[in-house]
VEXNUZA-460786 format. One record per atom (N, C-alpha, C, CB): residue in one letter; atom name; y, z, x. Coordinates in steps of 0.1 Angstrom, whole numbers, plus 5000, padded with zeros to 4 digits. Glycine has a CB too. Example, Ala and Ser with C-alpha at 12.3 -4.5 7.8 and 13.67 -1.06 7.14 Angstrom:
2
<'A', 'N', <4943, 5078, 5132>>
<'A', 'CA', <4955, 5078, 5123>>
<'A', 'C', <4967, 5078, 5132>>
<'A', 'CB', <4955, 5090, 5113>>
<'S', 'N', <4978, 5071, 5128>>
<'S', 'CA', <4989, 5071, 5137>>
<'S', 'C', <5000, 5079, 5129>>
<'S', 'CB', <4994, 5057, 5141>>
END
This chain:
69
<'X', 'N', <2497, 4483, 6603>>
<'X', 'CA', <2493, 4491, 6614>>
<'X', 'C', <2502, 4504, 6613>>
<'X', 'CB', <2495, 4485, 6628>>
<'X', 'N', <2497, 4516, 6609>>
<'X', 'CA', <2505, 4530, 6612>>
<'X', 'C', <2508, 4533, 6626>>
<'X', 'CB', <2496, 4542, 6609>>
<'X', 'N', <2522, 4535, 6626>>
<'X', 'CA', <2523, 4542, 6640>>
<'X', 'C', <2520, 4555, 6646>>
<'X', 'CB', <2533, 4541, 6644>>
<'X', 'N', <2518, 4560, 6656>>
<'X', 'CA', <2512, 4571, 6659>>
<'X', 'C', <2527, 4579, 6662>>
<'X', 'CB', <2500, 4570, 6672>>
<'X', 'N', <2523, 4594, 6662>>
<'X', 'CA', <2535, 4601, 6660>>
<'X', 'C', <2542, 4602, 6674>>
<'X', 'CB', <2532, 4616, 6654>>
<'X', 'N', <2538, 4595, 6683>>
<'X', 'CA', <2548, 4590, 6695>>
<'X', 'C', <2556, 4581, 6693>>
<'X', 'CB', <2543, 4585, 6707>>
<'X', 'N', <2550, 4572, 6686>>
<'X', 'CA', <2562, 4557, 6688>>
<'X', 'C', <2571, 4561, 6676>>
<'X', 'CB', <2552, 4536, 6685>>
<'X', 'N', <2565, 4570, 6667>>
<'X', 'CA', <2580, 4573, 6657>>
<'X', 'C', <2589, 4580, 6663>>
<'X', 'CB', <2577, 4581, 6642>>
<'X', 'N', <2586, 4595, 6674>>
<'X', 'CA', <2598, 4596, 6679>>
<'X', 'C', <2603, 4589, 6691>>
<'X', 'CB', <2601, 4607, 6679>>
<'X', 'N', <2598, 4577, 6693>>
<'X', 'CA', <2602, 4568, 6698>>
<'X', 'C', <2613, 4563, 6693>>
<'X', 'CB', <2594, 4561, 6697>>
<'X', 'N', <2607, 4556, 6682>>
<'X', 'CA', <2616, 4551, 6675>>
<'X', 'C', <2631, 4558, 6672>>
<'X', 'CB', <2608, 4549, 6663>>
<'X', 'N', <2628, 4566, 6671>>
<'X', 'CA', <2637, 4577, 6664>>
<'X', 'C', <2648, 4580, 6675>>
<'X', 'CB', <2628, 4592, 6660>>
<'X', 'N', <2644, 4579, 6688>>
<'X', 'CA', <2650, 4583, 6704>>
<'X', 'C', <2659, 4568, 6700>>
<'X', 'CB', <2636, 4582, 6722>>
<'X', 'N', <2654, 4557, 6700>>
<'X', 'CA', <2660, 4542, 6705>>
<'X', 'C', <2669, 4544, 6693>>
<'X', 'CB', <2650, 4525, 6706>>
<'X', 'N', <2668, 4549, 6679>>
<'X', 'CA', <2678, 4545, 6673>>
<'X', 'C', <2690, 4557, 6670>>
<'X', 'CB', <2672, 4540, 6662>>
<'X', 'N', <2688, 4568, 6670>>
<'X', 'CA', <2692, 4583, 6671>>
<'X', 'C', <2706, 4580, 6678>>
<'X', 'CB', <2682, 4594, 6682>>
<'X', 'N', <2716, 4587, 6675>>
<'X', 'CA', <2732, 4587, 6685>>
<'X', 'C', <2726, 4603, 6692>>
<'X', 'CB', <2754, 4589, 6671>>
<'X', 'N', <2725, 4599, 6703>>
<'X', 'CA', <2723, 4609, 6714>>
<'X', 'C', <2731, 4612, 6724>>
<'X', 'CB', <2713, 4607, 6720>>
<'X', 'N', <2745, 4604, 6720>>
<'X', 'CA', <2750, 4606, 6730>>
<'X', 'C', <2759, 4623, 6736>>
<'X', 'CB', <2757, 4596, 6728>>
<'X', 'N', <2757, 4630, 6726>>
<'X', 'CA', <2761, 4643, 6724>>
<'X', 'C', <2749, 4650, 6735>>
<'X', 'CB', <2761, 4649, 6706>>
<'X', 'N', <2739, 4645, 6739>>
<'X', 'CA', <2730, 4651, 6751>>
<'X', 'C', <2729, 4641, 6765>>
<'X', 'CB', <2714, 4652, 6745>>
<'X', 'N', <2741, 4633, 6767>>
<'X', 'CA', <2742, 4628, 6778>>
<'X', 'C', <2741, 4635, 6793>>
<'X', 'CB', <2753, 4623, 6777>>
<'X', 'N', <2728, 4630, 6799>>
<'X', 'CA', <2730, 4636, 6809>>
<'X', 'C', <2711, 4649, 6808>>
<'X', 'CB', <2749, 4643, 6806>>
<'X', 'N', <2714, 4651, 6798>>
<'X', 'CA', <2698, 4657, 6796>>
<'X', 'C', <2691, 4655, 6791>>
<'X', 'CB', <2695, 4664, 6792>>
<'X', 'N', <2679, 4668, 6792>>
<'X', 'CA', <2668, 4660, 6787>>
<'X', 'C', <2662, 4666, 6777>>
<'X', 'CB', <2660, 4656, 6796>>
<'X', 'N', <2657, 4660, 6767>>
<'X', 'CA', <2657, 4658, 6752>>
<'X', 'C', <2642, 4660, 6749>>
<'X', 'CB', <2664, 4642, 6746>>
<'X', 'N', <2639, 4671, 6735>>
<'X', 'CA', <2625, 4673, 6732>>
<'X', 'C', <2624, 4660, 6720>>
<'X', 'CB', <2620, 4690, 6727>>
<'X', 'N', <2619, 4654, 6714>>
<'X', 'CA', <2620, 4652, 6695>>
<'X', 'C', <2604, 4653, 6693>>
<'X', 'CB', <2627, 4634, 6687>>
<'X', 'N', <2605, 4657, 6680>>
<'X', 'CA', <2597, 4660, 6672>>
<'X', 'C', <2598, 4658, 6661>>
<'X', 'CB', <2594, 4669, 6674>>
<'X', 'N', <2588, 4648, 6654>>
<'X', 'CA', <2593, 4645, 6638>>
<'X', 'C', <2605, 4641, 6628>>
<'X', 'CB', <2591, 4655, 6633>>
<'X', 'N', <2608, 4634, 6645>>
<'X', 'CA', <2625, 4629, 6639>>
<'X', 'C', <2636, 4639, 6639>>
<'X', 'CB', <2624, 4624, 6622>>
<'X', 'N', <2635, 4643, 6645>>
<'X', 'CA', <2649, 4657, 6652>>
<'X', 'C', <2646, 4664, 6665>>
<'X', 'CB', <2651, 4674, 6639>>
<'X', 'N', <2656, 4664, 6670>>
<'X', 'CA', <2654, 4669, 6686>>
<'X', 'C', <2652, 4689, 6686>>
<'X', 'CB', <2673, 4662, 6696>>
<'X', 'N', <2643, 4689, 6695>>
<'X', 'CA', <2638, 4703, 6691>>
<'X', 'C', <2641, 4711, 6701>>
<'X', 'CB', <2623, 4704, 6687>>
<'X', 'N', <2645, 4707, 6712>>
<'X', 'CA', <2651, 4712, 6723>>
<'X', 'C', <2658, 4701, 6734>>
<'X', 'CB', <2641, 4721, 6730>>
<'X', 'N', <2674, 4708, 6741>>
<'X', 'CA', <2677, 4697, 6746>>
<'X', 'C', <2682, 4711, 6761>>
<'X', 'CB', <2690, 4685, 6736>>
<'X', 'N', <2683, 4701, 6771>>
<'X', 'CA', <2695, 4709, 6781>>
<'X', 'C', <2690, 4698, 6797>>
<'X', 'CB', <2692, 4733, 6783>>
<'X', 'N', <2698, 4704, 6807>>
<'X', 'CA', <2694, 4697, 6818>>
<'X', 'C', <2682, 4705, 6825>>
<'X', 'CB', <2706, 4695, 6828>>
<'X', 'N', <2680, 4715, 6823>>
<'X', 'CA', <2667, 4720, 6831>>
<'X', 'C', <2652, 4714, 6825>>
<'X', 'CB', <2666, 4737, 6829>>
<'X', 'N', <2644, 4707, 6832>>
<'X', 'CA', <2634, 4704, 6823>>
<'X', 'C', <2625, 4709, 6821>>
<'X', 'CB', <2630, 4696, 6824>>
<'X', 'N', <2618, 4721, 6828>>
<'X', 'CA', <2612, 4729, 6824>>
<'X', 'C', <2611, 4737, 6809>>
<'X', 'CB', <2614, 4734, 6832>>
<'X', 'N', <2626, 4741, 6813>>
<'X', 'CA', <2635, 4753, 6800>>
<'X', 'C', <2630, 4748, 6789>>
<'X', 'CB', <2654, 4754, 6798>>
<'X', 'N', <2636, 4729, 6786>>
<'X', 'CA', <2631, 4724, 6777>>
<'X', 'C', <2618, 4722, 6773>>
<'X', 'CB', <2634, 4716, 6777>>
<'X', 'N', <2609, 4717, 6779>>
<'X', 'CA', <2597, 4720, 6777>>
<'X', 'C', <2587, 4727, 6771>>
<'X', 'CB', <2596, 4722, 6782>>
<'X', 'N', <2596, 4742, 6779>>
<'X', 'CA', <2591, 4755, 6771>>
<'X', 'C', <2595, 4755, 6758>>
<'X', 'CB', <2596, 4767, 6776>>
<'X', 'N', <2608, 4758, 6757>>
<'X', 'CA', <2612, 4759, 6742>>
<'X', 'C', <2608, 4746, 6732>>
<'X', 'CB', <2629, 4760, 6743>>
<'X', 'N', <2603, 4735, 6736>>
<'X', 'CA', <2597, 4726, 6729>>
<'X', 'C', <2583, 4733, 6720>>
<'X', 'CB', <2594, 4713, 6740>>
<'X', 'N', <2577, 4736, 6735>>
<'X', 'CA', <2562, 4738, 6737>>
<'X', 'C', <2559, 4748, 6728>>
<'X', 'CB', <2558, 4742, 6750>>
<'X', 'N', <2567, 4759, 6725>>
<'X', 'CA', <2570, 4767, 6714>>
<'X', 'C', <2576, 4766, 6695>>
<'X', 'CB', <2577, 4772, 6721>>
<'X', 'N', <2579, 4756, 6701>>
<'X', 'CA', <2583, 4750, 6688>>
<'X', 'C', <2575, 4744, 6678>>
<'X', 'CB', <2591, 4740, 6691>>
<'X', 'N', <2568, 4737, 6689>>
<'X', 'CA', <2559, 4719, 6687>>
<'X', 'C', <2544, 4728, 6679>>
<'X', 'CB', <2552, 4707, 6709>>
<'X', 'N', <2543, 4741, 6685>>
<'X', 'CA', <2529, 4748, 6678>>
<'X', 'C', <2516, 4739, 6683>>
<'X', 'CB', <2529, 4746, 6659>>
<'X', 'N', <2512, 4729, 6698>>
<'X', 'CA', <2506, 4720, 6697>>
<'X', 'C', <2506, 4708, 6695>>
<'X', 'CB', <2502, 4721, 6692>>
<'X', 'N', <2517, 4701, 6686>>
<'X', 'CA', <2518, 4688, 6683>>
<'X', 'C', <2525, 4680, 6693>>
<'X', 'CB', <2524, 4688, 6671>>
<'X', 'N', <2521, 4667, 6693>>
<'X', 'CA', <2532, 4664, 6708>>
<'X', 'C', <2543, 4659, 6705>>
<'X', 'CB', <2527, 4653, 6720>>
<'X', 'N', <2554, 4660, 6715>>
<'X', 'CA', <2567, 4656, 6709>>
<'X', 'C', <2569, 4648, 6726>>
<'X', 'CB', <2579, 4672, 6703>>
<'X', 'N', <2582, 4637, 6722>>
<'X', 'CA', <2586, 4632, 6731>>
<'X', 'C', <2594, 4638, 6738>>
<'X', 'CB', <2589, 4623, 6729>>
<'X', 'N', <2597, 4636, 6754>>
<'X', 'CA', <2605, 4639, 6766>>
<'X', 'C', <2612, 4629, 6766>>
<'X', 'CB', <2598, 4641, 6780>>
<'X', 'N', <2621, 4627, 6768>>
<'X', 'CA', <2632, 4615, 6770>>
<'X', 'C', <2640, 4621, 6778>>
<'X', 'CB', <2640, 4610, 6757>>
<'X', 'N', <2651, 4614, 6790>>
<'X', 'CA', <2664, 4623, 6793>>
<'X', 'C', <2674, 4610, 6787>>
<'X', 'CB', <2666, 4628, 6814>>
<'X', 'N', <2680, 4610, 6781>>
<'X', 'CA', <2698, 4604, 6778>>
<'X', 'C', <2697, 4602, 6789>>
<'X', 'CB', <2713, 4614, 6772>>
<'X', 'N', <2703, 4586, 6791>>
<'X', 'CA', <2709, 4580, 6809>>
<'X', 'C', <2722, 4581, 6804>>
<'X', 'CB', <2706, 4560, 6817>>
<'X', 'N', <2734, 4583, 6812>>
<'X', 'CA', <2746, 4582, 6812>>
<'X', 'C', <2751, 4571, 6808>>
<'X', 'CB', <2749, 4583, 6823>>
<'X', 'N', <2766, 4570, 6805>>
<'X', 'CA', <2769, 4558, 6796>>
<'X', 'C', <2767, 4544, 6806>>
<'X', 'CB', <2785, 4559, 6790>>
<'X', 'N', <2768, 4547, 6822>>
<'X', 'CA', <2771, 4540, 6832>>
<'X', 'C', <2755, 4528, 6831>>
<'X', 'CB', <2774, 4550, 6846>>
<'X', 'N', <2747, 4539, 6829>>
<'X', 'CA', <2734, 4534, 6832>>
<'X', 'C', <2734, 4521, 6828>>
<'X', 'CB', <2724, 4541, 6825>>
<'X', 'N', <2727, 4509, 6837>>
<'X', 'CA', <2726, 4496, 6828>>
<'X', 'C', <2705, 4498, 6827>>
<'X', 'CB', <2736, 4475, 6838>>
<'X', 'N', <2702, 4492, 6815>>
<'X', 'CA', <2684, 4490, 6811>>
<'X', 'C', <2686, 4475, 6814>>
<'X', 'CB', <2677, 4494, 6792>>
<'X', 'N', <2677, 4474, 6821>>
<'X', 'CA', <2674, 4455, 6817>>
<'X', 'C', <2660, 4453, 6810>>
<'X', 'CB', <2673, 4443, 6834>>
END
């Protein structure tokens, strides 16, 4: 089964050291983050510009505190 170009930067989010964007929020695209900061709009934009159309993931980095269950 091919994955669709979400779950790769999916993938790419879960395995990536992001911790250098703790706290914000994160564009990727194609396996590299294409814009990052805490405003989410800002990002967005500058994604949305980037991306030419293609979709890219939103993610925000949780803090180290954060627990996932």
């Amino acid at each position: 089964m091919n994955e669709t170009t979400l779950e790769k930067n999916y993938h790419y989010f879960m395995d990536a050291d992001v911790s250098p964007y703790i706290g914000e929020w994160i564009a990727i695209l194609e396996n590299k983050i294409i814009s990052h900061g805490r405003n989410l709009k800002e990002v967005v934009r500058i994604a949305n510009n980037i991306s030419k159309g293609k979709k890219f993931l939103l993610a925000r980095v949780p803090s180290e505190e954060t627990m996932i269950f």
